[in-house]
N, C-alpha and C positions, 0 to 999 in steps of 0.2 A: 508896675512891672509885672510882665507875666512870666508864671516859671512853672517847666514843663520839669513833674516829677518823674520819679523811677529811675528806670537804667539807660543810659547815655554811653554811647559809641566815642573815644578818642581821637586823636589824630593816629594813634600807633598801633589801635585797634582794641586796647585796653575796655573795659566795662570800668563806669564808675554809678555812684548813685548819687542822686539827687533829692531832696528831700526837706520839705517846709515844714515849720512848727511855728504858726503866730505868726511872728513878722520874719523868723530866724530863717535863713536858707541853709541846709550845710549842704556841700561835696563831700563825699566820706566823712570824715573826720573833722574836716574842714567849714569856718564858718563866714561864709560873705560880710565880710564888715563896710563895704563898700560894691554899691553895685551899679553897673552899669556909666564909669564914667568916659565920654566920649572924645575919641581920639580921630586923632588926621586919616587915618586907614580904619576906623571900627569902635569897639568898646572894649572898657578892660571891666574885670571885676576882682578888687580887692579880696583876700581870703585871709588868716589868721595864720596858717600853715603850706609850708612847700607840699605837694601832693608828689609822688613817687611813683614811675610805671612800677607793675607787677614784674619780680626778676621771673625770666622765662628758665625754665626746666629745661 
C-alpha cells in the first residue's frame, strides 16, 4: 500500500493529517486497523475512531 503523508483536503474542505509510523497509519487521532478493502464502487479503509468535521465559527 502506498500512503501519501501530511495534510489532506476533505470532501467539506476540512484539513486532516495523515501520518505513518512502522506499519501504523493514523488519520488524526485515528488508526487504520484495516486498509484498503475493496468494494463494488471503491475501497473502504477501516479506522479505530469516528473522525469529526471541525465546528465552524
Amino acid at each position: 500500500m502506498t500512503v501519501v503523508l501530511g495534510t489532506l483536503k476533505t470532501m467539506n474542505g476540512a484539513k486532516i493529517d495523515l501520518s505513518k509510523a512502522g506499519d501504523m497509519v493514523t488519520i488524526e487521532k485515528a488508526v487504520v486497523t484495516r486498509a484498503t478493502l475493496t468494494t463494488t464502487n471503491g475501497a473502504v479503509h477501516i479506522i479505530d475512531c469516528v473522525l469529526m468535521p471541525p465546528i465552524k465559527k
